[in-house]
N, C-alpha and C positions, 0 to 999 in steps of 0.2 A: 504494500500500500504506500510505497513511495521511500523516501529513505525517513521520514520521522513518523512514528506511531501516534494515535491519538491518543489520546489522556486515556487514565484508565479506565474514568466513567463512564467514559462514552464509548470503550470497549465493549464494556463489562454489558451497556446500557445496549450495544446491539448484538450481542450475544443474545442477553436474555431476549430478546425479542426475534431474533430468529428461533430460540426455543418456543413461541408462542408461536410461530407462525408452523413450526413441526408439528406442533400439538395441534392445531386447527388442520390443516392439512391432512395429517391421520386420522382424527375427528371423521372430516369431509368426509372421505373414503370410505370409511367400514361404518357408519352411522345408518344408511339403509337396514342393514341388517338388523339390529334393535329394533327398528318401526317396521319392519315387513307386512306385517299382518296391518296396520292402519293404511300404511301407503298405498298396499295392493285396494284396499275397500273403498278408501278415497277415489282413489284414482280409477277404480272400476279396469283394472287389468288384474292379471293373476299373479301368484306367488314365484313364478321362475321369469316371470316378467322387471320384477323389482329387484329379483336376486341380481339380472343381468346388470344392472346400475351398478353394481360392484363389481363382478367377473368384467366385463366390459372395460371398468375404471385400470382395472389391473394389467390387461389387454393394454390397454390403450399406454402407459407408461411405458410397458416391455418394446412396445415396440416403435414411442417415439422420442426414447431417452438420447438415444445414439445421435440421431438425425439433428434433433433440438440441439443438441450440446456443440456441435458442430459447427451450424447456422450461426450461433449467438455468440461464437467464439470472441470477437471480436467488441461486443457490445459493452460499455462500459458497466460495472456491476451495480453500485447503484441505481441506476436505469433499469436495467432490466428484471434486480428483484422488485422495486415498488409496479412495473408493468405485473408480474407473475400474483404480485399481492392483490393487487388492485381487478385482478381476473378472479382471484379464490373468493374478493369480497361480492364482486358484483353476479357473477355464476351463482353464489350461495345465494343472494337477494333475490335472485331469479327464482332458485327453488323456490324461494318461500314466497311467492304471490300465490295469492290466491284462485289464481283460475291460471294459476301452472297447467299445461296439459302435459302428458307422461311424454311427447316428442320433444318437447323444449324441455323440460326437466332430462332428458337421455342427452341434450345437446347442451345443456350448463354443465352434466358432471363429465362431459367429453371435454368440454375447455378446463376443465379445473383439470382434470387430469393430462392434459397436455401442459398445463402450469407446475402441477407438479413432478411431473418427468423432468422439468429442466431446473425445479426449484433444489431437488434433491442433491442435484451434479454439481449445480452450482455453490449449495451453501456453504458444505464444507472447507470447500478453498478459501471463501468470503471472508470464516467467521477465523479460520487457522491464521489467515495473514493477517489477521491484526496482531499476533503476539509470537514470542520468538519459536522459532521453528523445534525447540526442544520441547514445547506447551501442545503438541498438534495432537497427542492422545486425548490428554484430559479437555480440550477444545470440544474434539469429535464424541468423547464420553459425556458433554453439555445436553449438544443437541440433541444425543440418543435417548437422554431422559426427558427432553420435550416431546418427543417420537410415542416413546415408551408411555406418556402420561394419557395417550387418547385413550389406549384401551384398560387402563384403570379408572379414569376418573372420565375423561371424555367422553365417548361412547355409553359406558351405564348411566354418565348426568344426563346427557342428549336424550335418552332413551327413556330413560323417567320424567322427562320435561314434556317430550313429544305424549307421552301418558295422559298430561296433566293438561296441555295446555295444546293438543293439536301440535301433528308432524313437520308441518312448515318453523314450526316459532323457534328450534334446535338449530336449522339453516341461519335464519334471519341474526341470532345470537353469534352462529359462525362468521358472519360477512362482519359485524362488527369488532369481533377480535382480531379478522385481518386486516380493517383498519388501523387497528391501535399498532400491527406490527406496522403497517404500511408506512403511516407517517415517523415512527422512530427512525424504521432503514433511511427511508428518504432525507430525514435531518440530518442523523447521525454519520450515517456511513461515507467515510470520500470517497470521492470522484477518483479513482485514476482507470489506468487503461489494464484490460484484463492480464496482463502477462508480468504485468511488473509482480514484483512479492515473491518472496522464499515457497508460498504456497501454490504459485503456480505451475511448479513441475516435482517432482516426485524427487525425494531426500536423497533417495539411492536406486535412482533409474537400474530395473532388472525385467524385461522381456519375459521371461520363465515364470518367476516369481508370478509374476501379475497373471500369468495362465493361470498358474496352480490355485490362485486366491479367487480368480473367476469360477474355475471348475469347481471349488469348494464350495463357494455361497450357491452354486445353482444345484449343487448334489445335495446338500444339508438339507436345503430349502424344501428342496424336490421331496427328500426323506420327512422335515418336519408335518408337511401340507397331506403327505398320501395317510395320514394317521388323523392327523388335528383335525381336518375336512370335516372327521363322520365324530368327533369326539363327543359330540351330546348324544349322537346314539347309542356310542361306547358307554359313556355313565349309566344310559340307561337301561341297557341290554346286559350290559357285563358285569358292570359295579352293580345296579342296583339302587340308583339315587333317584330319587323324585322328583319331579320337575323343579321346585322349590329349593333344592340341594343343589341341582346342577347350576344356577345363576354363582351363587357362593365359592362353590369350587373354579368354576372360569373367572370368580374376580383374585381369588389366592394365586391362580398362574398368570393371573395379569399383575398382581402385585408381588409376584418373585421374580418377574420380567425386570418390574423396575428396579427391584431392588439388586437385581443381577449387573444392570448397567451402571445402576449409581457404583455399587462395590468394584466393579472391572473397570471402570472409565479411568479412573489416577493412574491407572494399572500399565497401560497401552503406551505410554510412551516407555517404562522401562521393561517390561518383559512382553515385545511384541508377539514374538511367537506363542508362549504359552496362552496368554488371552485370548488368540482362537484357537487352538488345542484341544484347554483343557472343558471349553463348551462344546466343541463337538462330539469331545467324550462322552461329554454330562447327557447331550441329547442321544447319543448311538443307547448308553444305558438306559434312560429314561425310558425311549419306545418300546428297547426288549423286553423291557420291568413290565410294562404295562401289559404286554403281550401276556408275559410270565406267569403276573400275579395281578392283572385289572380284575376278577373277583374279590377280591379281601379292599374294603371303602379304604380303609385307612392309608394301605401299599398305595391306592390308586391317587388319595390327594396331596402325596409325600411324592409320587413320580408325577405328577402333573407341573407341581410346584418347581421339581429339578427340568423337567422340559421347559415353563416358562423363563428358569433363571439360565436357559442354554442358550434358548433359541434369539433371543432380542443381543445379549453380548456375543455373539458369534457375530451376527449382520454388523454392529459397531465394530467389533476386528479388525473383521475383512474393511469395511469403511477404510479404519485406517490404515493396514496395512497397504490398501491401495495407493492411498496417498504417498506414501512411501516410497511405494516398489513401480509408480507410475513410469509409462516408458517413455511417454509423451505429456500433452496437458492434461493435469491434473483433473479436471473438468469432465474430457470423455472419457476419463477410464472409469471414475466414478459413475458416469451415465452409462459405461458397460454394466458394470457391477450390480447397480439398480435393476438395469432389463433384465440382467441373472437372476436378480433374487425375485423377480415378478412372474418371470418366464418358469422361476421354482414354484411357487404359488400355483401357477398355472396346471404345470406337470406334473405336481405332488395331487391336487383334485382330482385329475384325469386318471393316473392310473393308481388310485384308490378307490374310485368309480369302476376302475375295473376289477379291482380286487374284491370290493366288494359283495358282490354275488356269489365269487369263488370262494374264498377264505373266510367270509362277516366280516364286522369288525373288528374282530382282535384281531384278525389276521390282516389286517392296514397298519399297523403299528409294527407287527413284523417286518414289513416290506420295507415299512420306513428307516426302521432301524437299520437293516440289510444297507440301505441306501447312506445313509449318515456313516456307517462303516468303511463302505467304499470311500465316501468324502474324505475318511481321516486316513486313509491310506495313499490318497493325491495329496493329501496333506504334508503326513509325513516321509514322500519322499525325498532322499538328501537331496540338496542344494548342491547343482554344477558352477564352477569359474565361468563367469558372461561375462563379457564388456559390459559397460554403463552406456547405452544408447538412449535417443530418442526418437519418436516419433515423426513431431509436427513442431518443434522447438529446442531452443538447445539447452544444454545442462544448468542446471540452476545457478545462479549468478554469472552465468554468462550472458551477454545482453548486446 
């Protein structure tokens, strides 16, 4: 960001506020879910009609992270997050009118989700360059617990608001919190030109590495989703919990999520490797446990809670390790990494979809696990002697 840093205040002050705009963002995304049964009755379309507003949204990321990141390369970043803001607020205000019909409400969360395909790629380098390149863990462990906060507290608040007060009013609260990020980035953050900064190219440019950290987030992923997908019916088929039990136990793996990230965040700048490691461990175990022993309630909300605390500090890892081991700008490797871990979403549904029929659902959690195995095994292959190359730009602090 230039050769003098801003004050700390006004670090700290757009930090936090790109934490809010993660937290709204992730809100955004998975908030259908919560209201499905109101939106589909409002809206007079069916239940795999509103699912799609999600599957769609996730789609729609995997596959315009790359392209976005690319195009905007050039764009000064100031600009370009209060543009990405100022879409998540006014997309949301759209939901929420009142005589939304379901094709403009499908065409606000396709812009929001094209906003945050490019908001993801971009933050992390935004929020890293404001402090010295030795801070770029505990930075990227910020944002992850703004990320981390939608499906604790975002999502069940939205969901019991939309309860209370009608489905649009969750949106309309969203478009406002992207406001309040909108105008801090726009005050706070300088102006300079994307390329300057320690953050815009990777600490120790390695080609290989950055494979192995891609192929890892889209195996895990692939392995956490072919299990999670069908996990309310696992509680309720396997474990044995009541509808009223299951909300409870998916807020314990959403609060060992955060708590996973808060704990691993400081972590990431000095033991890079093990902080994706020792969570892809924790999730390869978690899926088999469940597989194992998902009859006995207790086994099942002790392994749920170690999948929560796996699966959100794995994706922050990889986050940063990308940064790191980036070969090129910073920017598109992270909007790689994103499409991996949407494109794992994506792939981990599908063939637990197909598992499904064949195996139930314990036997998705197998698969998963199988697959989270394989990940730690790309994982921990050793490390070959590269050059330090790049891409699209040259070695850091070369200019």
């Amino acid at each position: 960001m230039g050769s003098v840093r801003p004050a700390p205040w006004r670090r700290a002050a757009v930090v936090a506020a790109l934490m809010l705009a993660a937290f709204t963002f992730n809100t955004t995304e998975n908030l259908p879910v919560g209201l499905l049964s109101l939106m589909a009755d409002d809206l007079r379309v069916s239940l795999t009609a509103v699912g799609a507003l999600v599957t769609g949204y996730g789609l729609a990321v995997a596959v315009a992270s790359l392209p976005l990141a690319h195009i905007s390369r050039s764009v000064p970043r100031r600009y370009l997050m209060t543009g990405l803001l100022a879409v998540l607020a006014v997309a949301s205000w759209i939901s929420a009118l009142a005589a939304v019909s379901y094709g403009l409400l499908l065409a606000a969360r396709v812009a929001t989700a094209l906003a945050q395909a490019l908001f993801w790629a971009v933050m992390g380098p935004v929020a890293v360059g404001l402090f010295p390149p030795e801070r770029r863990g505990r930075i990227i462990g910020l944002l992850s617990v703004g990320g981390s906060l939608a499906t604790v507290a975002g999502v069940p608040a939205g969901t019991w608001l939309g309860g209370h007060s009608g489905w649009r009013t969750p949106f309309a609260v969203l478009g406002a919190l992207a406001v309040v990020s909108l105008v801090a980035v726009a005050v706070l953050l300088p102006t300079s030109r994307p390329q300057e900064g320690h953050a815009a190219y990777g600490a120790a440019p390695d080609r290989r590495r950055f494979v192995v950290v891609l192929a890892t987030t889209a195996l895990s992923v692939t392995g956490a989703f072919t299990g999670f997908t069908y996990v309310v019916a696992f509680l309720d088929e396997v474990s044995g919990f009541g509808r009223d039990a299951v909300s409870a136990v998916l807020m314990a793996f959403g609060a060992a999520g955060l708590a996973g990230v808060t704990v691993a965040g400081p972590l990431l700048d000095r033991f890079p490797r093990a902080t994706l490691t020792v969570p892809v461990v924790g999730q390869a175990v978690a899926l088999v446990g469940l597989y194992a022993a998902g009859s006995s309630q207790v086994a099942t909300v002790v392994l749920l809670m170690l999948l929560g605390a796996s699966v959100a500090p794995a994706f922050m890892a990889t986050q940063s390790q990308v940064l790191r081991v980036a070969p090129g700008r910073t920017e598109t490797a992270l909007a790689a990494n994103s499409a991996a871990f949407n494109v794992g979403v994506a792939a981990g549904a599908l063939l637990g979809g197909v598992l499904l029929p064949l195996t139930g659902t314990r036997g998705t959690f197998l698969g998963g696990g199988v697959l989270t195995a394989v990940a730690l095994v790309v994982l921990s292959r050793p490390d070959t002697v590269v050059a330090r190359e790049t891409v699209d730009g040259p070695e850091p602090g070369v200019r």
